[in-house]
C-alpha positions as CSV (number, residue, x, y, z in Angstrom):
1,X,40.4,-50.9,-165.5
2,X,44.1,-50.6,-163.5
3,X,45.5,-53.8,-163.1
4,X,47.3,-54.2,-159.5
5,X,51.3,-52.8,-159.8
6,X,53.1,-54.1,-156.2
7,X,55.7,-51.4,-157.1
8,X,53.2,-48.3,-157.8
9,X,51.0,-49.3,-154.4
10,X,54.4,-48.9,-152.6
11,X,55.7,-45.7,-154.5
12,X,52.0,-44.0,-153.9
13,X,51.8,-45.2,-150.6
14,X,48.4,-46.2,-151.5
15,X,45.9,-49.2,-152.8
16,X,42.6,-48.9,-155.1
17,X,39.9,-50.3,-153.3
18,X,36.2,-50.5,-153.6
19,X,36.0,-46.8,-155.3
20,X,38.5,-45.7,-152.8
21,X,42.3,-45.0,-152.6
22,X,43.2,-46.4,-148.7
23,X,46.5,-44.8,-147.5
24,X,48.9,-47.3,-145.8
25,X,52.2,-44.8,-145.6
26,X,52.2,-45.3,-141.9
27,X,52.1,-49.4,-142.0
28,X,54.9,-49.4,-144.8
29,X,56.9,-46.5,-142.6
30,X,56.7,-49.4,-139.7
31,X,57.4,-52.1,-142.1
32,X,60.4,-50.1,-143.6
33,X,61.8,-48.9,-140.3
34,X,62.2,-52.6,-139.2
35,X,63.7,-54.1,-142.2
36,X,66.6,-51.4,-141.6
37,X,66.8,-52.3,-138.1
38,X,67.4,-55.8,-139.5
39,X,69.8,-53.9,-142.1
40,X,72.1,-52.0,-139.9
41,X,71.8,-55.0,-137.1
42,X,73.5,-57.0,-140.1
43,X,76.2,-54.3,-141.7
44,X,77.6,-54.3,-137.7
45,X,77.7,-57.8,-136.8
46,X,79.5,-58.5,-140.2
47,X,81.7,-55.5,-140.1
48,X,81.9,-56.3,-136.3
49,X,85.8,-54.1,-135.5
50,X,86.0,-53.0,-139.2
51,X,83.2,-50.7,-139.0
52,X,84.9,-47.9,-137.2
53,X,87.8,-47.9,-140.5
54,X,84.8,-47.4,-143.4
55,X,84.7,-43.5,-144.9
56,X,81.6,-44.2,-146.9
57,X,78.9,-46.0,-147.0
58,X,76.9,-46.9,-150.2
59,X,73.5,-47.2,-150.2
60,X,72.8,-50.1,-153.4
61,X,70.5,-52.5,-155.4
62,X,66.5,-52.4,-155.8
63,X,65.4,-51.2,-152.3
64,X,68.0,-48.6,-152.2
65,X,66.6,-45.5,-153.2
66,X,63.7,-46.3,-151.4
67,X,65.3,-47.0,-148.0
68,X,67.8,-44.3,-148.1
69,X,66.5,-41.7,-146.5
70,X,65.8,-44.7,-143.4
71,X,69.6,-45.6,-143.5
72,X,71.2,-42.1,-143.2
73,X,72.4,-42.4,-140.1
74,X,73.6,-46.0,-140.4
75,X,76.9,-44.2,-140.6
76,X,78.3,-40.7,-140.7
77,X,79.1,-41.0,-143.9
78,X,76.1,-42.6,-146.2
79,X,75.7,-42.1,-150.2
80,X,73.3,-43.2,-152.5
81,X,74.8,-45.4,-155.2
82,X,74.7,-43.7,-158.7
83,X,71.6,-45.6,-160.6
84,X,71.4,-47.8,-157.3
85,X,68.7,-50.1,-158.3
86,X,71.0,-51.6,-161.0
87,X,74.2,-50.5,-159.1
88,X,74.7,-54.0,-158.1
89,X,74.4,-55.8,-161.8
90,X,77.2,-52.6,-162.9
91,X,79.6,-54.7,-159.9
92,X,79.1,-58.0,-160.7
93,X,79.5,-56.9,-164.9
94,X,82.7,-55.0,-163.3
95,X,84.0,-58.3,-161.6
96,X,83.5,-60.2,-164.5
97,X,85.1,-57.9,-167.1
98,X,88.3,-57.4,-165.1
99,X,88.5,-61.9,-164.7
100,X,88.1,-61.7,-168.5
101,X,91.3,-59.5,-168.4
102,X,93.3,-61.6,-165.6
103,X,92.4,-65.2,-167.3
């Protein structure tokens, strides 16, 4: 028996159900389309005038690699963090090991 993975129904794009795989890629497509709506609503009104001056943006932490390929043209220039899922833990170990050297 499969036990129920969150993360592998979302990868597949798919559930076990009843002796049947059910396909849901077109409800998470919706689902993911908002929440970068909601992303890119949020980089502009906190970048506001600022926006217009960034060469690159960087594409980071869990949901990353996964919602890439929706946030490509947030900008005209969009990358996908190196190891992006733990891309954010690698900045805050950065931040702390350079206030280790300044303290």
């Amino acid at each position: 028996m499969e036990y129920f993975s969150l993360d592998k129904c979302i990868e597949n794009n798919n559930i076990y159900f009843r002796g049947q795989y059910i396909d849901f890629s077109k409800e998470l497509n919706v689902l993911k389309n908002e929440l970068v709506r909601l992303i890119k609503k949020s980089i502009l009104n906190s970048l506001k005038d600022k926006y217009e001056k960034v060469s690159t943006m960087f594409v980071a932490g869990g949901g990353g690699k996964d919602l890439y390929p929706f946030l490509k043209d947030a900008h005209t220039n969009v990358e996908l963090a190196k190891d992006a899922q733990f891309a954010n833990a690698y900045g805050f170990l950065k931040v702390c090991q350079m206030q280790q050297n300044i303290a």
